[in-house]
N, C-alpha and C positions, 0 to 999 in steps of 0.2 A: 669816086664819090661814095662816102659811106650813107649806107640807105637805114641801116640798123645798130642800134648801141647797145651792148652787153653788158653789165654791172656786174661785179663782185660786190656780196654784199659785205663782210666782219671787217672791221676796219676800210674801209671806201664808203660806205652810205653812211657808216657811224663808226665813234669808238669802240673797239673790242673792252677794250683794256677796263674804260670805264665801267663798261655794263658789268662786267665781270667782277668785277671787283662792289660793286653791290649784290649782284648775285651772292657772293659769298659770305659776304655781309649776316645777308639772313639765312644762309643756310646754317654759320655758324650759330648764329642767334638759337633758331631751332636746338641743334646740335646739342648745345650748353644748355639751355631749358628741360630738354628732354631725357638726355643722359648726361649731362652734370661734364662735359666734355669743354675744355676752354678753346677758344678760336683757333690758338698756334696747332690742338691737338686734332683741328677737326682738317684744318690745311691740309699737313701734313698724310691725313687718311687719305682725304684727297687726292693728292699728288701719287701716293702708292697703289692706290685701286686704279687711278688712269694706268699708270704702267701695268698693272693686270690685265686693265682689261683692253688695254695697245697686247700686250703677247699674246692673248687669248681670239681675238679679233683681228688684228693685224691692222696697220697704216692706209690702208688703200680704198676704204670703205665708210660710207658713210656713220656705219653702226656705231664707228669709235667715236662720235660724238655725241652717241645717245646717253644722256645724263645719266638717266633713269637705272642704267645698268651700272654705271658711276656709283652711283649710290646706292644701291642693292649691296656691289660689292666692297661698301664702307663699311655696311652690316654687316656684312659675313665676318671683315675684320674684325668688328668689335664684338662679334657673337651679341647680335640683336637682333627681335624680332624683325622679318622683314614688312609686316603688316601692321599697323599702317602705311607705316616710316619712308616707304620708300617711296610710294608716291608724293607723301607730304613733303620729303625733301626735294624732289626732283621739283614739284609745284614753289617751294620757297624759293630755290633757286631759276627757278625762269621768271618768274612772276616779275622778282625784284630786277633783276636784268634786263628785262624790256622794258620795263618802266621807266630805268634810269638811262635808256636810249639815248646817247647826246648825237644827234645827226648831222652831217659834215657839212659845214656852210656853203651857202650856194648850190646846193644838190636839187632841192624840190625847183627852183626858177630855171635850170637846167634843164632839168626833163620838161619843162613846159617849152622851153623856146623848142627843143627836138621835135616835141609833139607838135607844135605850131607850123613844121616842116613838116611833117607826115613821115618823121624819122620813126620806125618801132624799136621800141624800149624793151630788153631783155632781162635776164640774170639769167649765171651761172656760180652756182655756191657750191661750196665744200662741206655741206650741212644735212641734217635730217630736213623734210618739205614742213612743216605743222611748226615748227618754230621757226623758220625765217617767213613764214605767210604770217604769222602773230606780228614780227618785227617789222616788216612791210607797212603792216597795218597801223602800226601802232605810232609809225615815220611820217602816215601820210601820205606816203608814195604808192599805195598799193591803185590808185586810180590813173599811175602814170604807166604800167606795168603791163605788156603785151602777153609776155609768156615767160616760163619759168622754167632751169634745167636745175635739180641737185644731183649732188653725187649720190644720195638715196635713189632718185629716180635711174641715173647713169650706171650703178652700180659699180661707179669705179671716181679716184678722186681726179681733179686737177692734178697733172697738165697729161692725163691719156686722153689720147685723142678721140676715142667714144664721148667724152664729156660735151669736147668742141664741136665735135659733128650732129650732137643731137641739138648746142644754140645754133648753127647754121641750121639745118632744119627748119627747124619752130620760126628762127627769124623771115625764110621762104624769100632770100637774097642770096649770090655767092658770097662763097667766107671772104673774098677779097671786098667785098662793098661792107663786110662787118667790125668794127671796131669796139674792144673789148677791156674793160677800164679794171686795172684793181693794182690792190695795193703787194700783193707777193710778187716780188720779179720773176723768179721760176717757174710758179705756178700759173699765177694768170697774166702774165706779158712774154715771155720768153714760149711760154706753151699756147698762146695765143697765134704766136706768130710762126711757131714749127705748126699748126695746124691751116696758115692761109689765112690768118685775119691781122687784122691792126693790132695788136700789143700795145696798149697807153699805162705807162706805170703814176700811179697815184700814191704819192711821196712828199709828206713836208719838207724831209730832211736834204738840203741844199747838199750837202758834200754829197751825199751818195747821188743826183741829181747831175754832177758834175764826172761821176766814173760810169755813166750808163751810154749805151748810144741808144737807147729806143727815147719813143717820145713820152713827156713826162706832162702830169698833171699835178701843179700844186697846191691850188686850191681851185673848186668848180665854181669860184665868182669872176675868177680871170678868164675864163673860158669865152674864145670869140668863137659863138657857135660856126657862123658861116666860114670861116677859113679851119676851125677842126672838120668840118663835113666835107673838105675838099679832097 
């Protein structure tokens, strides 16, 4: 009997892709305003400062998602002040991103039928904590929401098992009563399930759907609460 449900949030409560993609929107906007830079050139900064600051940081850590140091080191590339800029850009780029939040249908009536159970409702993200509590919030869901693990708090990412045993923890159930939803197979359904919980993969895509044996979710309107809590 699953007692507690664990959510991945980027892609499983909302589109990545979309947020992102306005995020950049206005960071380029900025960009081109400020230093005369056009969208393809501010991308492309982009894409190279991650990989800086992936070798410099390393994979396994929160840090590498912190924008802020993202764009710090666009400046450095372009040899620009880093004051104001870099705040301002990291603020243009969230701003717009969570604004353009498209949240995954059936998510918010979900967590209410769980709650109506006396199921507790989790997360585990692969994220800094101050931008997925904004995105929470800004979803709606942040009142369905028991407790919260990132890999900033974890200190380590998905799928080490430090990550999973601090949502067991929090959740105050065994990992075998917890069930843990998202959309990376590796990370969080495969590493869900090497640490003692449910692994549920959250997947439009029908063929891949068809070469998995864990359990799949493809959209959170189909979801019969009472036989997933079995």
């Amino acid at each position: 009997m699953i007692k507690a449900v664990i959510f991945d949030i980027d892609n499983t409560l909302y589109s990545y892709e979309h947020s992102h993609e306005y995020g950049m929107r206005s960071l380029a906007a900025y960009c081109n305003r400020v230093f005369g830079v056009s969208e393809e050139e501010t991308e492309e900064c982009y894409k190279r400062a991650n990989k800086i600051m992936m070798g410099r940081i390393g994979s396994e850590t929160a840090a590498m998602h912190n924008r802020l140091m993202r764009m710090q080191c666009m400046l450095e590339l372009w040899d620009k002040p880093l004051f104001p800029h870099t705040v301002n850009m990291y603020d243009r780029y969230w701003n717009a991103s969570i604004e353009h939040s498209l949240i995954s249908s059936g998510i918010i009536r979900f967590m209410q039928k769980l709650k109506e159970r006396g199921i507790r409702i989790g997360i585990g993200t692969d994220m800094t904590a101050h931008i997925q509590y904004r995105r929470l919030e800004f979803l709606n869901l942040s009142p369905y929401i028991d407790f919260i693990v990132t890999s900033e708090e974890a200190g380590v990412e998905k799928p080490t098992p430090h990550l999973f045993e601090l949502c067991v923890e929090k959740a105050g159930v065994p990992a075998g009563e917890c069930a843990f939803i998202g959309d990376n197979l590796t990370k969080d359904v495969k590493g869900a399930w090497d640490n003692g919980l449910k692994g549920i993969w959250y997947t439009k895509w029908i063929e891949q759907q068809e070469e998995t044996e864990y359990p799949v979710i493809q959209s959170f309107d189909e979801v019969d609460v009472e036989e997933f809590l079995k």
